[in-house]
N, C-alpha and C positions, 0 to 999 in steps of 0.2 A: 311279024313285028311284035316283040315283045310291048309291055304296058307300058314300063320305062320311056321304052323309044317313043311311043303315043302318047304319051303324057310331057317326052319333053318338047316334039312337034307342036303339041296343043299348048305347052306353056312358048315358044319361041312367036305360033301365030297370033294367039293372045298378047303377047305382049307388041305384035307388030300393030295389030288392030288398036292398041290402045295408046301407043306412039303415032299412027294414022289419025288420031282421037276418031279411033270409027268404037267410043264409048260401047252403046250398047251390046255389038260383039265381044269384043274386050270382056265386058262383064259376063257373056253366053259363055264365052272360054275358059273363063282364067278364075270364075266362080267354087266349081267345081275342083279344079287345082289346088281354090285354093281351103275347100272342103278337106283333102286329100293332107293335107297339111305344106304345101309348098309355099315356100316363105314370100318370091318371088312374085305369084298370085296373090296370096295374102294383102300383099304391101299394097299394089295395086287395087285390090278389090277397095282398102282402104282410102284410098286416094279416090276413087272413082264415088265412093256413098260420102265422104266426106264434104267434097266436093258439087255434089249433085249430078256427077257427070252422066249418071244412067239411071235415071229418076231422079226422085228428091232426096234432097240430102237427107243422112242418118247417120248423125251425128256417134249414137252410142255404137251402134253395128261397126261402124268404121275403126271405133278406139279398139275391139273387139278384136278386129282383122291386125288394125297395125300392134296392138300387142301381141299375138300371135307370132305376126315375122317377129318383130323387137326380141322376144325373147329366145326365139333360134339366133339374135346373133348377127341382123340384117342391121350395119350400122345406118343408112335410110328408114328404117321404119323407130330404130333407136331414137331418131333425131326428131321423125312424127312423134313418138309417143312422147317429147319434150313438150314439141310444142301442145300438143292438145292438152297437158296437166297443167302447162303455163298459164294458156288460155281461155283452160276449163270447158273445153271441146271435148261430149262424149265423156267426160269426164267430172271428178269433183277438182276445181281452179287447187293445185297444190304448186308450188314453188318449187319447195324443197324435192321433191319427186320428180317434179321438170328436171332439176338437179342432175338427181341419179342417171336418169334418163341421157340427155346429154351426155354426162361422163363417159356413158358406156361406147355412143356413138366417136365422140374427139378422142378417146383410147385407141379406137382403129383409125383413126386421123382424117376424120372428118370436119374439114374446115368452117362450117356452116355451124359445126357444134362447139369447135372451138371459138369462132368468135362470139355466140349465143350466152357462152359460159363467159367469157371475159368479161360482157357488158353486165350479165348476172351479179358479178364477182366487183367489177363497178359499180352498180348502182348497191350493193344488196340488199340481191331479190332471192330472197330464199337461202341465201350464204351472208355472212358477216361480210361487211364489203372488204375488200381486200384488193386496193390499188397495183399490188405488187404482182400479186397471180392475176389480174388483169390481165396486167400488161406479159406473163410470161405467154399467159394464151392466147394472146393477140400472137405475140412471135410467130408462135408456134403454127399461127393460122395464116402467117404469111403475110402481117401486116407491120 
């Protein structure tokens, strides 16, 4: 068996174990993966220290992991690393950067991003409010 094939094995149980929430496997698996740079891992590992799922939470290590997937392009961990700049998780509170963040995820049509960005674009939070693009992003998100 090549590496490949053993690593996407260990990334397929990992992520069973951590959809089982059997957590602390999850994290014995999918740690390493996501050491290795696998986005898929990554995002996960972030969700699990963010969270506290397998220890206590860690807040900075988590932004850490989901920046990592985020910037491979994981529109899921795009849309974490929104909300931790919104919410100033692991991060310093930036809006504007939530922003970016966002965008990147509701470009691949992530509806969670798009309606995040509309209510942004409503109230504005970090963007000039703009009722118009609101409401285009709601559309857009299916609302």
């Amino acid at each position: 068996m090549t590496s490949i094939d053993s690593q996407s094995m260990d990334l397929s149980s990992g992520i069973a174990a951590f959809e089982g929430k059997h957590f602390a496997t999850a994290m014995q698996m999918l740690y390493p993966l996501a050491e290795a740079g696998i986005a898929d891992a990554q995002y996960r590992v972030a969700i699990m220290q963010q969270n506290g799922l397998a220890g206590p939470p860690k807040h900075t290590e988590a932004a850490r992991w989901m920046r990592a997937a985020a910037e491979q392009g994981m529109a899921m961990a795009q849309h974490g690393m929104g909300f931790m700049y919104l919410e100033g998780e692991g991060v310093e509170q930036n809006s504007a950067e939530a922003i970016v963040w966002f965008r990147k995820a509701a470009d691949q049509g992530l509806a969670g991003s798009l309606t995040t960005l509309g209510l942004m674009y409503e109230q504005g939070n970090g963007v000039e409010a703009d009722p118009a693009e609101a409401q285009r992003l709601y559309k857009l998100a299916g609302f």
